[in-house]
Every structure is written in structure tokens, then in C-alpha cells.
C-alpha positions in Angstrom: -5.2 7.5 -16.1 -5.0 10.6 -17.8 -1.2 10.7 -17.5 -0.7 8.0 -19.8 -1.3 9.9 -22.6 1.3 12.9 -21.6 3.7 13.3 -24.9 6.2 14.0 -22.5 8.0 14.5 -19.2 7.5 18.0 -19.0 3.5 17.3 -18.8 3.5 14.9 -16.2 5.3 16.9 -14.0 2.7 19.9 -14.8 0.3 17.3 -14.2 1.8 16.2 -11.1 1.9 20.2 -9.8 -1.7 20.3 -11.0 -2.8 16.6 -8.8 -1.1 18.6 -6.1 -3.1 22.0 -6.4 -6.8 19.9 -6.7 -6.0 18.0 -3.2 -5.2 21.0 -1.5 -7.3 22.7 -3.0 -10.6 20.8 -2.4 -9.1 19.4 1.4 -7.5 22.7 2.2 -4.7 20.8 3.9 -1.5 20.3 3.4 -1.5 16.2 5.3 -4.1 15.6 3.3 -1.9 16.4 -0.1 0.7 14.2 1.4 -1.9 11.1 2.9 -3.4 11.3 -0.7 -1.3 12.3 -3.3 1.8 10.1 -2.5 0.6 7.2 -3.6 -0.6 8.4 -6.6 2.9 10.3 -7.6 4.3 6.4 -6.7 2.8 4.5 -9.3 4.6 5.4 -12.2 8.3 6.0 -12.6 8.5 8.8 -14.8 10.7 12.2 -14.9 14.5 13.5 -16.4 16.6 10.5 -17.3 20.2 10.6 -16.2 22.4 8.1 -17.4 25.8 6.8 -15.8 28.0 4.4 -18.2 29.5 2.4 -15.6 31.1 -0.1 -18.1 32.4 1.2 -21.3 31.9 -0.8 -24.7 35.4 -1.3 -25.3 35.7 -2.9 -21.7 32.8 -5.3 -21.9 32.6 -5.9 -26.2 29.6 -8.2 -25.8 27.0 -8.5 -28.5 24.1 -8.0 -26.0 25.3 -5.1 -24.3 26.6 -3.1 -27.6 26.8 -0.1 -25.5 27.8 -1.2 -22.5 26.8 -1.3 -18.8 24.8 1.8 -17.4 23.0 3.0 -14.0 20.3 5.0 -14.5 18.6 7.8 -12.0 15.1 9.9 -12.3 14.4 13.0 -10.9 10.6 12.5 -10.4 7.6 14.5 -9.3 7.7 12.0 -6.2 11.2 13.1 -5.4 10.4 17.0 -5.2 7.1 15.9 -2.9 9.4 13.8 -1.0 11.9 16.4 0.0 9.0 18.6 0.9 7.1 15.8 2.9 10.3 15.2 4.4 11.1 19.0 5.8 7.7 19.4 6.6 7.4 16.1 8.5 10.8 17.4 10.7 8.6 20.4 11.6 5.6 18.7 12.9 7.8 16.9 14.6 9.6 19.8 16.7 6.0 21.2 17.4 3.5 18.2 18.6 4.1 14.6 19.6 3.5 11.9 16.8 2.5 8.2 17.1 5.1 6.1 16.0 6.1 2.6 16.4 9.1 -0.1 16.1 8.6 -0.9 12.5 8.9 2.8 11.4 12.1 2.8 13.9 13.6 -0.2 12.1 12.7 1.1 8.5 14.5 5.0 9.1 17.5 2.4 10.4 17.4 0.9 7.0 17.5 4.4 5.9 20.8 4.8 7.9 22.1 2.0 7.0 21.6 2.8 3.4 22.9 6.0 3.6 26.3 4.4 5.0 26.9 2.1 2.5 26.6 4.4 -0.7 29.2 6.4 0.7 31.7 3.4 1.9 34.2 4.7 -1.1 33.2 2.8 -4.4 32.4 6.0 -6.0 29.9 4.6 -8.2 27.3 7.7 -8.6 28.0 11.1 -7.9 26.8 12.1 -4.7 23.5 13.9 -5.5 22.2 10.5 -6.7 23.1 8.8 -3.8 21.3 11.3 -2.1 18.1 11.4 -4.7 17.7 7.5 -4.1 18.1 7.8 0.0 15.4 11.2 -0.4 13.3 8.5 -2.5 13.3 5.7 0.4 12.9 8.1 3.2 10.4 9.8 1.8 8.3 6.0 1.6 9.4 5.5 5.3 8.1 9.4 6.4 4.8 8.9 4.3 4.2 5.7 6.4 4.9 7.5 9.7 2.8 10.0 8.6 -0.3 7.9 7.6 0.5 5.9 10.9 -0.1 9.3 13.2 -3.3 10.0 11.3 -4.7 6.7 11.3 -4.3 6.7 14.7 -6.2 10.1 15.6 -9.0 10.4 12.9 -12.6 8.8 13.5 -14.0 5.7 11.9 -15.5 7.3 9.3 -12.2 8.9 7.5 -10.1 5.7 8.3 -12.9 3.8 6.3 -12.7 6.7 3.5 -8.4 6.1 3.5 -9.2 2.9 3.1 -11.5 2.7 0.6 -9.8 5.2 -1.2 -6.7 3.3 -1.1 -8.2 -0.1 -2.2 -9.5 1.9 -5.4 -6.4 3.1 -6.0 -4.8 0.0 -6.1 -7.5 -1.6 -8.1 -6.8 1.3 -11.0 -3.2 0.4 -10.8 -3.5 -3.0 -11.1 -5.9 -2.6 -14.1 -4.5 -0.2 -15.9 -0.4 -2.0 -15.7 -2.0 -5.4 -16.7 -3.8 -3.8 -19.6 -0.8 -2.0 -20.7 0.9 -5.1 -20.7 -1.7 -7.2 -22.6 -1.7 -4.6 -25.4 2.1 -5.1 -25.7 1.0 -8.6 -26.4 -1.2 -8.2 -28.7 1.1 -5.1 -30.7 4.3 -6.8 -30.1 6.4 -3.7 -28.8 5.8 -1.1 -26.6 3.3 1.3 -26.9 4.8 4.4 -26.8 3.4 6.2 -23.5 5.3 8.1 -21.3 4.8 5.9 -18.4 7.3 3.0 -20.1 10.2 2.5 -19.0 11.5 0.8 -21.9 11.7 1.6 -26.0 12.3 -2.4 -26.8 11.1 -5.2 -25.4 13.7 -8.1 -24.0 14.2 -10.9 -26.2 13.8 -14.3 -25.3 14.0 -17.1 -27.4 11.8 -19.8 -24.7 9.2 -17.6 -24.7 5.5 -18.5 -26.4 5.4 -15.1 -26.2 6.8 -11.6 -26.6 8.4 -10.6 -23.2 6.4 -7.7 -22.7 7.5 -5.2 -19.6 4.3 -3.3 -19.1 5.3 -0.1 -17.3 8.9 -1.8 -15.8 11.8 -2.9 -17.0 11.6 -6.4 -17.1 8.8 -9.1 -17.4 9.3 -10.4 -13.9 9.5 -7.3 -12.5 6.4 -6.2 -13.7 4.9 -9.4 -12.3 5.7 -9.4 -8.9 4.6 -5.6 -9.1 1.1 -6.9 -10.7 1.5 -9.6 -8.0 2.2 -7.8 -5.0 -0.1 -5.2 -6.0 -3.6 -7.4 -6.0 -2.4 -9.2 -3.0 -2.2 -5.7 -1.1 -5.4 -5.2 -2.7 -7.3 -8.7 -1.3 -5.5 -7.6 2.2 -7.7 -4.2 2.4 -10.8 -5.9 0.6 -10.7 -9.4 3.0 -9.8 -6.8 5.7 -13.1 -4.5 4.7 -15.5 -7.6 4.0 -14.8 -10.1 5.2 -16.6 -12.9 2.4 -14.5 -14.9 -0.3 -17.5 -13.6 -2.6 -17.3 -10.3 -2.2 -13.7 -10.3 -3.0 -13.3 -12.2 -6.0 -14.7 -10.0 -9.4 -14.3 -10.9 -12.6 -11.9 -8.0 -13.2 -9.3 -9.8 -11.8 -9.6 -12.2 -14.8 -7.1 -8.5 -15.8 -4.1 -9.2 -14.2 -4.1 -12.7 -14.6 -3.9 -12.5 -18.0 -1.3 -10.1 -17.4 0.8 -12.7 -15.3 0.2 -15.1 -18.0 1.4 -13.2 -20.7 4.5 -12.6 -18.2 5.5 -15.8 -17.7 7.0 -15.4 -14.9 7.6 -19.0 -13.4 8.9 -17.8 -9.5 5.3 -16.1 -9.9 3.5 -18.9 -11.2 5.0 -20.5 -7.9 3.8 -17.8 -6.0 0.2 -18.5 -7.7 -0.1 -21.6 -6.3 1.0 -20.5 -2.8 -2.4 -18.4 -3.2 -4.5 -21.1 -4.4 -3.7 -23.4 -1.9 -4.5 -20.5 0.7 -7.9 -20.4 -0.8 -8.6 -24.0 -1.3 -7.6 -24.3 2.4 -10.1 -21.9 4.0 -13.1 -21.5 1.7 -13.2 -25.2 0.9 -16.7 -24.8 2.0 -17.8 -22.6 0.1 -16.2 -24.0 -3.4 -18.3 -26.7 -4.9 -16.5 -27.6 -7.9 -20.4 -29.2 -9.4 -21.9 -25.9 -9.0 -18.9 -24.0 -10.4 -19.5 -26.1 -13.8 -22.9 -25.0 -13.7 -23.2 -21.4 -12.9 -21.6 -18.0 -12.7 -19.3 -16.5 -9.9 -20.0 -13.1 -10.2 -20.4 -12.7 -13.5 -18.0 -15.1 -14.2 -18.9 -18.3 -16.6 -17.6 -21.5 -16.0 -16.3 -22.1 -19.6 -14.3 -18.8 -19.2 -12.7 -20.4 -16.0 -12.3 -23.3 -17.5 -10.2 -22.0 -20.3 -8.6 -19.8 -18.0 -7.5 -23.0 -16.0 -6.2 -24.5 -19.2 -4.0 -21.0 -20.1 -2.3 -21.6 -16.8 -1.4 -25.4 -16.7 -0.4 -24.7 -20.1 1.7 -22.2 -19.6 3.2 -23.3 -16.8 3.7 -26.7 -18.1 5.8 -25.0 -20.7 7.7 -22.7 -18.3 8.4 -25.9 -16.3 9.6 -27.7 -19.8 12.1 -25.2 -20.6 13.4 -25.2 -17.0 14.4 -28.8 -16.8 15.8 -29.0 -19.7 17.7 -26.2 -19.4 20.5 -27.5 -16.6 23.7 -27.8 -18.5 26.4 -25.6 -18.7 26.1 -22.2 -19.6 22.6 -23.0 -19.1 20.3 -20.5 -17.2 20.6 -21.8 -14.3 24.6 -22.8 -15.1 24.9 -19.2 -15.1 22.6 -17.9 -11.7 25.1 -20.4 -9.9 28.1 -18.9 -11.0 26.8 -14.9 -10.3 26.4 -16.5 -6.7 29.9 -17.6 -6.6 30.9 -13.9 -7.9 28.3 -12.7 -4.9 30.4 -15.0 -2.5 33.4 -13.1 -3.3 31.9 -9.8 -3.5 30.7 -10.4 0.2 33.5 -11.6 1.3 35.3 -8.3 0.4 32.5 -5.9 1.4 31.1 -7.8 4.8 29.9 -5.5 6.8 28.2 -2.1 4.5 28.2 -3.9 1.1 28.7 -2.4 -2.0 26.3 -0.1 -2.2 22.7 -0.6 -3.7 22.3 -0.7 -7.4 26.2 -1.0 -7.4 27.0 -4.9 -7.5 27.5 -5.1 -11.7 30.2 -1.8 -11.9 31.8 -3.3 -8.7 31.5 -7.1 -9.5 32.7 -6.5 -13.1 35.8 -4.2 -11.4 36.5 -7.1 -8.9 35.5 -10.9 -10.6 38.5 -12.9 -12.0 36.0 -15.9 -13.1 35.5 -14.1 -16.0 31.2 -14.6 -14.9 30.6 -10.6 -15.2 32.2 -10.6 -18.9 30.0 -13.2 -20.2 26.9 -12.1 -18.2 27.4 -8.2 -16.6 24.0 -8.9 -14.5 22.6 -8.8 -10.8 23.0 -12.1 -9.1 19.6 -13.7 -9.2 18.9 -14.5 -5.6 17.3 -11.6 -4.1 18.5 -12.1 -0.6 22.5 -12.5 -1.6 21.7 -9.6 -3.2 20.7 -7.8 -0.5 24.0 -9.1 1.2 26.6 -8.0 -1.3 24.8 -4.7 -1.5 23.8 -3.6 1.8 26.4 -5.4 4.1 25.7 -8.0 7.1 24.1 -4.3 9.1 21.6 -3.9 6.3 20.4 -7.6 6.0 20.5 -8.2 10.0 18.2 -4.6 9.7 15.5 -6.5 7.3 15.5 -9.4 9.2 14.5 -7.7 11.8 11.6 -5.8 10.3 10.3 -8.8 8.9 10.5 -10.5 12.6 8.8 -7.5 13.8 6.0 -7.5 11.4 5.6 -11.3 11.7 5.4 -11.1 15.3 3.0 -8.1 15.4 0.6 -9.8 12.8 0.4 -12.4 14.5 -0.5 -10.6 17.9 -3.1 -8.3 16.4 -5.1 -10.9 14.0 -6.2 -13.4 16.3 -9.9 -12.5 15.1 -9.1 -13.8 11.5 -7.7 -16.3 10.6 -8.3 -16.3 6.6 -6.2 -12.5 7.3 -3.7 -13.8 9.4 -2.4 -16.8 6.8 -3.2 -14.5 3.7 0.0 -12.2 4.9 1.8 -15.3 6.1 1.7 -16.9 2.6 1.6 -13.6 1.3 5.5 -13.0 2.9 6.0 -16.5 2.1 5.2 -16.3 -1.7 7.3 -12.9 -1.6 10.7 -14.1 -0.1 9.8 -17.4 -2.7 10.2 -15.2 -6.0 13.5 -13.2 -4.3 15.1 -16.7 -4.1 15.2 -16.9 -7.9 15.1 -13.4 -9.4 17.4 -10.0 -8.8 14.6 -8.2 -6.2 16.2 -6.8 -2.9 13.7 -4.6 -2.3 11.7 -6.1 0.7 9.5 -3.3 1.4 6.7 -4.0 -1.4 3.3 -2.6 -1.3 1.6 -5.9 0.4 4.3 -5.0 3.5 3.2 -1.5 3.1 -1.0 -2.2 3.1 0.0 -4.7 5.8 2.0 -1.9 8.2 -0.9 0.3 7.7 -3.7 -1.9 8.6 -1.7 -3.1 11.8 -1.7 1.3 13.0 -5.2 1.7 11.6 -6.6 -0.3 14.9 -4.9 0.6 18.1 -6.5 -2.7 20.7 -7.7 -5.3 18.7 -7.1 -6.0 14.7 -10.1 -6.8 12.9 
């Protein structure tokens, strides 16, 4: 937490060397820097800003975009422990045999297929950031390999210590990002830190509320990261204990006043996916009389009550201003005609795509509808987008992992079946919010807690 009070990107990456120096330090070992102190250089996106106009003013002249369209790339801490992760990792594999297994197989093929599509000849980036962002990914894909050989070869004890550890680690995040975002609430602009990625907050004239961003760029992104990152979280907890009661803490009363003040409506969806989950397999053990009456865990029932209320509420208004918002040049006016542009854009780039990150600069250079002028965004269907960037290969490779994941859930949690539908509806709620918001990005940090508990057991799951 620390970090968030760094003036500036020189300290966190001294602060980053320094993380680095403890861990080996007090572990002596350099797998143990990369097992623990990956995931800790992930949470926050913060290092040397380089910025690529891609569209110049002159070309665009919109009054939203007064400077016009740019692509932006970091060079991070996490990239320069990535490239060494990534050399070291080649070398332990030249000198001892490692477990692997088809999902990490499929995910370095995404890798590949990555790699070939951001050198197809649009000539977006320069080279070195293509290469930054395919280090970036491959260094995800080598700390999951990596995590999956040790898993696989340490004793009970330290896989319950990886776990724990990494179920605390989530918890911080997901505390700290909701808090940052209910203080942008409550001040009405950002708060200065180094760990923003943002010096405004979007506007948004529907909104009760200030669109706040937390430590992302935009308010749904930063709730499906909230989002994705508590599910994760329940998967490790449900995982370790097993009892609706143990799970649910009145800290997470946090992030879902974070999600509220989001307003995120493909979450809100997502929400209720949960719910019904719950309602569904601790019906049991919910007795709505008793909930009036007392406490769960600490929790009073008029604080759930108004809780409740926040969220029909807000919903209610999201779902308002959705219904009646269906004319043209209406929102979603507009996500149908960045399809149509997507259509096209496919059409031309079947096989490798576009390139990811590269469908505005290209879709601006290539639309004749005129969409891209009035509205120089990503199409708002995360699966098209996934199409028009990474090609027929790169969607056929994602399909695949998710088949493969589905299929070896399935096999490995027979034991529990409150485990088994969490990541079902989990996936479900997941590929829900892609269908109505920009996110291509499948591999999100409930898919990654969910690879690693499937190599933590090696016979039976749970």
C-alpha cells in the first residue's frame, strides 16, 4: 500500500527493486521472487508513459477528442521482471524437466498467435512496443507455468502458505482499488497518486454520479477488475473453507460500494448471476426472518437492508436510462454501427486481424460509414473485438482454452459442487459483460486463480 503514496515513477520502480531485494532476500531464492513478487508488480500499471498519436487533430476535429486519437505503452517494473523471468525460465528449462499441461500449451499459442498478428504490416507501433506488450503476456503465461511446476512438487504445507498468501493479496487489492474509487466519489476527481491512470475523470451526463475510474481508465473497466478480482478471491476462500459463513465478511460491503458508485450495468448483470448462484446452493442456510433480526458477521440487517435499496436503486436507474435511450445516434444506435465497422474490418483482416490495440487507427484508416469520425472508439462487443484484432487463428486459440478449462473443471470438481457452478457462472458472468463493453482480454484473474487451483491437486480437486 505503501506505493500509493510514491510522488513519482522513479520511486515505484526503486520500490519495485527494493520488493525484489526483501523476497530474495528473506527466501534466499530466486523462484520464490518470481512465485511472490509477480503478482504484486501486477497490480498496478505504473512506469514511463510513451505516447503514439495515431490520429492527428486535424484528421479527426471532434470536440471530444481535441487532441486526437492516441496508443499509449508503459515500460513497467513488471516488464523488466518479466524479461528476466522469461530468460531464466528458458534455462530451467534446458537443465530439468518441468510440469506443464495443455492449458499452458494453448496460452504460449495465443502468445504466437499474438506475435503474428502485430507484425501482419499495419505498422501501427514501432516494433519495440509490439515486443514490450508480447514480453508483457508471455511473461503472465511463464509465471503460470512456473507456479504450475512448483505447485505440483512442494508439500502441503507451502501450497497452503501460496494460497493463503495469494487470497490476502487479492483481498488488499480489492480493498484498496474500491477505496480509491469511493474517495473519487466523495472528492469528485482523482486523487492524485501515482497509481492512476487518469488526470480527469470521463464525463457522463446519465450518471447519478461522477464516473470515477479508480486506478483504470474507465468505470467499467475498473468494475469488472473489482469484479473479477473478488470472485478469484471467493474461488480460493470457498476452495480453502468450504462454509458460505466463513466466506462472506463485512469487508466486502468495500467493493460493493465500489461497483455501485461504478455503475456499471453489464456488471450489475453480472451481480445477479452471483446472487442467483448463492440463493441456489445455500438456500438452506439463508432465512430471510433471521436475517431481519440479527447480524451476519458483524453485519446488521438495517445496513443490508439499505444496501439492498442502493442497488435496486441504482440499477433501476441504469435500466431507465437504457430503455430509453434506443433511437438514433443513441448509445446503443451507435455500439450497432461500430459492429457493422467491425464486420468490415474482419472481412479485410480474416485470418491474423488487425493487430491488438490497433482496431481505432486501422478502423478510422479503412471505415467509409463515416462511424469512426463521429465515434473513434473500440467496438463494444468484446468477442468481435477479439475477431477484428486477433484474426479467426486467435479467436479459434481462445475458444479452445476456454473448452479446455471447462472440460478440466468439470473433471477435477466432482467433490463440490458449490465450486464447480461458482466458475461456471463465474465464466458465464465474464463472457456476459464482453458482450456489451470493449474487453478482449479473456485471461482475467478468476481464469488465472481457477488454472492454478486445477495444478495445485494432481488426482482429485478438492
Amino acid at each position: 500500500m505503501g506505493c500509493l503514496f510514491l510522488p513519482n515513477t522513479k520511486f515505484y520502480f526503486l520500490a519495485s527493486i527494493l520488493l525484489v531485494l526483501i523476497i530474495f532476500g528473506v527466501s534466499r531464492s530466486w523462484e520464490k521472487v518470481v512465485i511472490y513478487g509477480y503478482w504484486l508488480l501486477s497490480i498496478y500499471y505504473v512506469g514511463q508513459l510513451y505516447v503514439f498519436q495515431v490520429i492527428r487533430t486535424e484528421e479527426l476535429y471532434h470536440p471530444l477528442y481535441p487532441n486526437g486519437r492516441s496508443l499509449y505503452f508503459k515500460f513497467t517494473p513488471l516488464l523488466v521482471l518479466g524479461m528476466t523471468m522469461i530468460i531464466s525460465w528458458t534455462i530451467k528449462l534446458i537443465k530439468e524437466k518441468c510440469r506443464s499441461n495443455w492449458l499452458i500449451v494453448i496460452l504460449l499459442m495465443s502468445v504466437l498467435t499474438k506475435l503474428i498478428s502485430s507484425f501482419m504490416g499495419n505498422e501501427i507501433l514501432p516494433w519495440w512496443v509490439e515486443m514490450g506488450k508480447i514480453i508483457n503476456d508471455l511473461s503472465l503465461v511463464i509465471w503460470l507455468w512456473w507456479v504450475t511446476d512448483y505447485l505440483g512438487r512442494v508439500k502441503t504445507e507451502e501450497k497452503k502458505y501460496f494460497w493463503d498468501y495469494m487470497g490476502k493479496i487479492l483481498k488488499i487489492s480489492i480493498i484498496v482499488g474500491s477505496i480509491i474509487v469511493i474517495l473519487q466519489v466523495l472528492k469528485g476527481s482523482v486523487l492524485g497518486l501515482v497509481v492512476e491512470q487518469r488526470t480527469d475523470l470521463p464525463f457522463d451526463g446519465n450518471a447519478w454520479l461522477p464516473r470515477v475510474v479508480g486506478i483504470w481508465n474507465h468505470p467499467n473497466e475498473a468494475a469488472f477488475n473489482i469484479f473479477t478480482w473478488t470472485i478469484a478471491w471467493a474461488l480460493i476462500e470457498i476452495r480453502q473453507r468450504k462454509k458460505l459463513g466463513e466466506v462472506l465478511n463485512r469487508w466486502l460491503l468495500i467493493p460493493l460500494t465500489a461497483l455501485l458508485c461504478l455503475q456499471s450495468r453489464s456488471i450489475f448483470l453480472g451481480m445477479g448471476l452471483i446472487t442467483l448462484w448463492g440463493i441456489y446452493f445455500y438456500r438452506k442456510e439463508i432465512s430471510w426472518s433471521k436475517i431481519l433480526e440479527k447480524r451476519i458477521k458483524g453485519v446488521k440487517s438495517w445496513l443490508m437492508v439499505v444496501t439492498v435499496s442502493l442497488i435496486l436503486l441504482f440499477i433501476g436507474n441504469s435500466f431507465v436510462v437504457s430503455i430509453t435511450n434506443l433511437g438514433e445516434n443513441s448509445g446503443w444506435d451507435t455500439r450497432q454501427k461500430l459492429i457493422n465497422v467491425a464486420k468490415d474490418l474482419a472481412d479485410k483482416h480474416l485470418w491474423w486481424g488487425v493487430g491488438e490495440g490497433n482496431f481505432i487507427p486501422v478502423a478510422f484508416r479503412e471505415d467509409k460509414s463515416g462511424t469512426m469520425k463521429a465515434f473513434p472508439e473500440s467496438v463494444h462487443q468484446g468477442w468481435v473485438l477479439i475477431l477484428t484484432e486477433k484474426g479467426v487463428v486467435g479467436l479459434s486459440v481462445w475458444l479452445i482454452f476456454i473448452l479446455t478449462i471447462v472440460l478440466a473443471w468439470w473433471k477435477k470438481s466432482k467433490n463440490n459442487m458449490e465450486l464447480r457452478w461458482l466458475f461456471y457462472v463465474t465464466l458465464l458472468t465474464q463472457f456476459v459483460v464482453m458482450m456489451f463493453q470493449p474487453f478482449s482480454n479473456i485471461l482475467m484473474v478468476n481464469l488465472v486463480a481457477a488454472m492454478l487451483l486445477l495444478a495445485s491437486e494432481e488426482k482429485s480437486f478438492f
